[in-house]
PyMOL commands that place a pseudoatom at each C-alpha (Angstrom):
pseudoatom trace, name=CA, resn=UNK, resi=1, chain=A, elem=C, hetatm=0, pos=[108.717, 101.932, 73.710]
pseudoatom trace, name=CA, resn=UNK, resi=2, chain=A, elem=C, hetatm=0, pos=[107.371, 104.732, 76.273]
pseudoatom trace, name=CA, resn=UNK, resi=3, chain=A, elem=C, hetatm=0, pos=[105.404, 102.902, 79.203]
pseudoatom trace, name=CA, resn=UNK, resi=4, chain=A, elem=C, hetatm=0, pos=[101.773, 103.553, 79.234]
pseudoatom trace, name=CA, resn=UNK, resi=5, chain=A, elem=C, hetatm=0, pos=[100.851, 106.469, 82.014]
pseudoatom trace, name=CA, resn=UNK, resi=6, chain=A, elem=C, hetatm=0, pos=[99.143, 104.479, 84.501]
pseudoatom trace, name=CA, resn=UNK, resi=7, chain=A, elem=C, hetatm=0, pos=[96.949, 107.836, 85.377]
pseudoatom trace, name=CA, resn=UNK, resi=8, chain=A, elem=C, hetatm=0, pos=[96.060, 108.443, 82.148]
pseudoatom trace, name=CA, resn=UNK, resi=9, chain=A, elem=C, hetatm=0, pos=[94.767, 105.150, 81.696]
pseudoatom trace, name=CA, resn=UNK, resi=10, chain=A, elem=C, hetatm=0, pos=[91.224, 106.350, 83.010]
pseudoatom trace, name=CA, resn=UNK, resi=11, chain=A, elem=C, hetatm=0, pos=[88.953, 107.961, 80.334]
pseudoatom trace, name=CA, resn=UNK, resi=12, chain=A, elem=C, hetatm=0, pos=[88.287, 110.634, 81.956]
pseudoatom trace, name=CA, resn=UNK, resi=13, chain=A, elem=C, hetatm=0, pos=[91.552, 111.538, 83.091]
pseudoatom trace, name=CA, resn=UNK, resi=14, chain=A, elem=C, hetatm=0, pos=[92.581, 111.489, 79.588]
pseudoatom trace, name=CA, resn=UNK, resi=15, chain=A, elem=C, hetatm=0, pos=[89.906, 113.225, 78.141]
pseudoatom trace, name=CA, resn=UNK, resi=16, chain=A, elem=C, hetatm=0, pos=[90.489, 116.312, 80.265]
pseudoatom trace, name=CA, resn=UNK, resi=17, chain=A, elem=C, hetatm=0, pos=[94.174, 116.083, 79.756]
pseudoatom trace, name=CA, resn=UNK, resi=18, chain=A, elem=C, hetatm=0, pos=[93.941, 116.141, 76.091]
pseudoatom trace, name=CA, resn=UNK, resi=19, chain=A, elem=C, hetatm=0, pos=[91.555, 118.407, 76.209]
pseudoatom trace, name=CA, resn=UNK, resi=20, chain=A, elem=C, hetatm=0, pos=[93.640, 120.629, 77.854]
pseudoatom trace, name=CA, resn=UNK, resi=21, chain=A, elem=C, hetatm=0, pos=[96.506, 119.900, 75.749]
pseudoatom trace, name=CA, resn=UNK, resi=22, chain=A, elem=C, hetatm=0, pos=[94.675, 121.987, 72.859]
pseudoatom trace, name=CA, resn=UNK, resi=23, chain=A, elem=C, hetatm=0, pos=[94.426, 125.311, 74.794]
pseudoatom trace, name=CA, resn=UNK, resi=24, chain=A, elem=C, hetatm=0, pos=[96.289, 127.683, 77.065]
pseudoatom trace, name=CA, resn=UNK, resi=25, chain=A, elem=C, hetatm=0, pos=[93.816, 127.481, 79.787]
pseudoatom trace, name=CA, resn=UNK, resi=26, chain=A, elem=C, hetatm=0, pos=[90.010, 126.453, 80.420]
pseudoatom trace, name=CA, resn=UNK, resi=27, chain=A, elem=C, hetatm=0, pos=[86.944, 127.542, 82.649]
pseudoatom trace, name=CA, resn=UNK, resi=28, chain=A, elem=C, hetatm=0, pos=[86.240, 124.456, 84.482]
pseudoatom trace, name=CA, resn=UNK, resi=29, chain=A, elem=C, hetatm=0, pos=[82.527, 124.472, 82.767]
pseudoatom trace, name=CA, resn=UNK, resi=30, chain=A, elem=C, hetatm=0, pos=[84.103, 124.275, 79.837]
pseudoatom trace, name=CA, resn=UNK, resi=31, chain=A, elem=C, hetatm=0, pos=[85.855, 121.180, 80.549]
pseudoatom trace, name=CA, resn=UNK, resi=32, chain=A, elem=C, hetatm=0, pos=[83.526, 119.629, 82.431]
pseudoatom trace, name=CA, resn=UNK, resi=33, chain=A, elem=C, hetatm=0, pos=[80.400, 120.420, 79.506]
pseudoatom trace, name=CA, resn=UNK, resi=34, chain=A, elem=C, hetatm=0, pos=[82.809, 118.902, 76.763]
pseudoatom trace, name=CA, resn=UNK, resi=35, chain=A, elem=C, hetatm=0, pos=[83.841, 115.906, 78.830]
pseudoatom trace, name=CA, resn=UNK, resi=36, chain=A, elem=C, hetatm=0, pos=[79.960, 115.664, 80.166]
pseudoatom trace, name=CA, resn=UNK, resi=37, chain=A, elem=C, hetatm=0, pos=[80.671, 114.871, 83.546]
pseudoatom trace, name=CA, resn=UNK, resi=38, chain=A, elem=C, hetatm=0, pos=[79.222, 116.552, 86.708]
pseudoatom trace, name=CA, resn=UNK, resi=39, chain=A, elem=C, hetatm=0, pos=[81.065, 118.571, 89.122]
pseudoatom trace, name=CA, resn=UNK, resi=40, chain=A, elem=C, hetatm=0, pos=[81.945, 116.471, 91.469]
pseudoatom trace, name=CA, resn=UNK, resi=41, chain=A, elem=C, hetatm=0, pos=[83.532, 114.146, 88.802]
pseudoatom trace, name=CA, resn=UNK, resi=42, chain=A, elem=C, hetatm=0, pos=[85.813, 116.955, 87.373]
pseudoatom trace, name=CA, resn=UNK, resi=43, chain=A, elem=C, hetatm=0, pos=[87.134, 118.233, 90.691]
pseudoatom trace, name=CA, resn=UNK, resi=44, chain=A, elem=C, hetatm=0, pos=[88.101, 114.606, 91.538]
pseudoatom trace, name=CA, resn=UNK, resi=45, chain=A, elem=C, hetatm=0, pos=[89.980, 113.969, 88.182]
pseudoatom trace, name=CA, resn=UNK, resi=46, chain=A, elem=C, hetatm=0, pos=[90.909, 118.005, 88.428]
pseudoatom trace, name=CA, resn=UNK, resi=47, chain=A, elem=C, hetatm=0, pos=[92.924, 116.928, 92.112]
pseudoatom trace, name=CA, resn=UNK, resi=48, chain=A, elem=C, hetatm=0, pos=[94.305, 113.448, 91.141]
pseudoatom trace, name=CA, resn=UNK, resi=49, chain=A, elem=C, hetatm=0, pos=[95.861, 115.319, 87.411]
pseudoatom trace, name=CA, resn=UNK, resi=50, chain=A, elem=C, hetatm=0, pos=[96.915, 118.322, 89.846]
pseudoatom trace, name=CA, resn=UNK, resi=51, chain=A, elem=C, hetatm=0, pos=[98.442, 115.831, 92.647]
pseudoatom trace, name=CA, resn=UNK, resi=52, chain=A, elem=C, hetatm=0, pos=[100.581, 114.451, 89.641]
pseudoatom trace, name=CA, resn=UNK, resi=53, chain=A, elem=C, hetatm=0, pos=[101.737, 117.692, 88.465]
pseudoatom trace, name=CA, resn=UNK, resi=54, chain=A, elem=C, hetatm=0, pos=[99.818, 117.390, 85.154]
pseudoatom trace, name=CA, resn=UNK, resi=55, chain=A, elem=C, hetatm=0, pos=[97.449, 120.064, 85.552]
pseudoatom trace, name=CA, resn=UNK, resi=56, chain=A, elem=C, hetatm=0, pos=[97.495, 123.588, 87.623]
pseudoatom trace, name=CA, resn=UNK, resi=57, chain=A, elem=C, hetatm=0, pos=[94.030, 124.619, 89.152]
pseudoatom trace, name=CA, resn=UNK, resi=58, chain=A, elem=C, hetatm=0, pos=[93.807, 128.129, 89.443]
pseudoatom trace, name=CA, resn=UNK, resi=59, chain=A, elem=C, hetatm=0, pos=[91.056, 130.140, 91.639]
pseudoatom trace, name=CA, resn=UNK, resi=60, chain=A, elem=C, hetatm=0, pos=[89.750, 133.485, 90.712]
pseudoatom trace, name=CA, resn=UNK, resi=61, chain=A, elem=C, hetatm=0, pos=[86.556, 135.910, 90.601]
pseudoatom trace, name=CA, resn=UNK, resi=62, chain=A, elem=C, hetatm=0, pos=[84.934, 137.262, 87.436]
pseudoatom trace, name=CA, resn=UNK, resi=63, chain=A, elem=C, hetatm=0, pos=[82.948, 140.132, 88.854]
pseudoatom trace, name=CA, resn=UNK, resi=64, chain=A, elem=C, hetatm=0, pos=[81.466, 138.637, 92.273]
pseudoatom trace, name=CA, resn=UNK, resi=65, chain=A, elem=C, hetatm=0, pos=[81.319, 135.251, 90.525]
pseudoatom trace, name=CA, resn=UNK, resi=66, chain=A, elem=C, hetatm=0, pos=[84.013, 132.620, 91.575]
pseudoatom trace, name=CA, resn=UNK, resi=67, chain=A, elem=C, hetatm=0, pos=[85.603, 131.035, 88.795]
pseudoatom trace, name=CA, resn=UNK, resi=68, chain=A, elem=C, hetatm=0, pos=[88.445, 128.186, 88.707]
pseudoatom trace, name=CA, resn=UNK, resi=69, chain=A, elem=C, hetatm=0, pos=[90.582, 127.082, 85.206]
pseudoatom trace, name=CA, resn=UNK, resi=70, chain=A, elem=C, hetatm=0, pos=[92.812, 124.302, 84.570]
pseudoatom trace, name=CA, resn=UNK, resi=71, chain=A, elem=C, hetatm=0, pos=[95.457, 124.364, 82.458]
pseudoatom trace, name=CA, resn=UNK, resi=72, chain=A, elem=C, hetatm=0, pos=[97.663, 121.403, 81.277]
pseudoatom trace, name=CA, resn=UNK, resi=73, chain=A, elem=C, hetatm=0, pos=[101.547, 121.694, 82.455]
pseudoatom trace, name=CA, resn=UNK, resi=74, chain=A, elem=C, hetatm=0, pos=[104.495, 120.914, 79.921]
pseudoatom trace, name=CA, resn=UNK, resi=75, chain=A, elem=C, hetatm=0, pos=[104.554, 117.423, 81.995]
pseudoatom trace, name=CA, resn=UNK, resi=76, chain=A, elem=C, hetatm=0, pos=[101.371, 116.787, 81.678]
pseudoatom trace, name=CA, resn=UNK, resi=77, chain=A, elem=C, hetatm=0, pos=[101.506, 117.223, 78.175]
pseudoatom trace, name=CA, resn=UNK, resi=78, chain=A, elem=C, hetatm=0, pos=[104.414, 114.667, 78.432]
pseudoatom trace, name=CA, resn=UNK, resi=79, chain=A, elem=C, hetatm=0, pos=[102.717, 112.777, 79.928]
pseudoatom trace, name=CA, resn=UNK, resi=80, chain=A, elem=C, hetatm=0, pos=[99.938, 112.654, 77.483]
pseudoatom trace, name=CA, resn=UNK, resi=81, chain=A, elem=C, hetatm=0, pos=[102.370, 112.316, 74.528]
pseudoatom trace, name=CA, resn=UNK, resi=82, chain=A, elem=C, hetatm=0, pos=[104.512, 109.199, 75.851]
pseudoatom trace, name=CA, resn=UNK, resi=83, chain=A, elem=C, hetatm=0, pos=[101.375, 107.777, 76.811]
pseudoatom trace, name=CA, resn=UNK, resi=84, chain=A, elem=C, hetatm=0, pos=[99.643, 108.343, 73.143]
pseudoatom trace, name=CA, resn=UNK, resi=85, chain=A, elem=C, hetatm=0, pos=[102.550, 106.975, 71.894]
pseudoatom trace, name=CA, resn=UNK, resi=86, chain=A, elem=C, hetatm=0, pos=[102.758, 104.138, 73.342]
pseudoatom trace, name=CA, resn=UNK, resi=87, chain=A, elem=C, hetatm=0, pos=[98.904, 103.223, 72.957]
pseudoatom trace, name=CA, resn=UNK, resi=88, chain=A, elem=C, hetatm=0, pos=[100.034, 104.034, 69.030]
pseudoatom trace, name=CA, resn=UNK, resi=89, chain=A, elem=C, hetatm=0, pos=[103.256, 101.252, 69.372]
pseudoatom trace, name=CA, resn=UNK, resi=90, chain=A, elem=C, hetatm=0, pos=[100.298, 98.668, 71.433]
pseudoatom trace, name=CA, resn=UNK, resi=91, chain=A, elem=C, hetatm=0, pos=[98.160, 98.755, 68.295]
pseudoatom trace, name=CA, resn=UNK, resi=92, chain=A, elem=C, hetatm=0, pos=[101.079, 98.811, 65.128]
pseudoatom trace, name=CA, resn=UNK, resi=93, chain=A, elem=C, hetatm=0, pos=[102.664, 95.944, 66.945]
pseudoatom trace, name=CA, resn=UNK, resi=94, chain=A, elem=C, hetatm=0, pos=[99.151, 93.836, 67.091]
pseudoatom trace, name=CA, resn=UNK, resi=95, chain=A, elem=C, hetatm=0, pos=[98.326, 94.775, 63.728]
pseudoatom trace, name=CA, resn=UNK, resi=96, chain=A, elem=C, hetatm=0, pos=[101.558, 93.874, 62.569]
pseudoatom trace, name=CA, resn=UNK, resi=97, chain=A, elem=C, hetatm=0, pos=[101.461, 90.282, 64.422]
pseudoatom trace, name=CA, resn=UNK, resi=98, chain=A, elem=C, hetatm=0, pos=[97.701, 90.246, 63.287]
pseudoatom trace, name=CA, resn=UNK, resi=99, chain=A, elem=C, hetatm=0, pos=[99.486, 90.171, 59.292]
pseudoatom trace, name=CA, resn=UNK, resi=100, chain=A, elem=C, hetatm=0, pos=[101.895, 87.971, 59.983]
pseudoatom trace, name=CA, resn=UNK, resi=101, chain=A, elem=C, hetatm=0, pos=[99.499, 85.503, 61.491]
pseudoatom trace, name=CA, resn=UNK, resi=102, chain=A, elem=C, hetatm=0, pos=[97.331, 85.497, 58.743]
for i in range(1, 102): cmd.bond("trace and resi %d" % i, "trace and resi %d" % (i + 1))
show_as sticks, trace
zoom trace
């Protein structure tokens, strides 16, 4: 059995991982709107996913407007995979013990 990701044990953390995991990239309003957390909240869980190497930040302009996107990397959707896993072995294995207990 895969270890949990200690990270990725934080909601949010996860939520904008997986999130990420089902597109190429994303506007940081987009991420932050469907995770409904302010700003601040998304840059912090932006660095700490960045800081692990799950997630690249990149910095642009659209027009004169200054835009950022995140993107998940192929570790970070490792990362998100071994830990989904094992969250899926926690609960078969309780269920399973859950049966057999009666």
């Amino acid at each position: 059995m895969t270890a949990l990701e200690p990270l990725l044990q934080h909601p949010t953390r996860l939520t904008v991982l997986a999130f990420l995991s089902g597109c190429t990239e994303a506007e940081f309003s987009a991420v932050r709107d469907y995770c409904q957390v302010s700003d601040s909240v998304l840059s912090k869980t932006a660095t700490a996913l960045e800081e692990a190497g799950y997630v690249t930040v990149k910095k642009g302009y659209v027009g004169k407007r200054p835009k950022t996107w995140l993107a998940a990397t192929r570790a970070g959707n490792k990362a998100l995979a071994g830990h989904l896993a094992s969250l899926q072995a926690i609960v078969a294995a309780a269920e399973a013990a859950g049966a057999a207990h009666g």
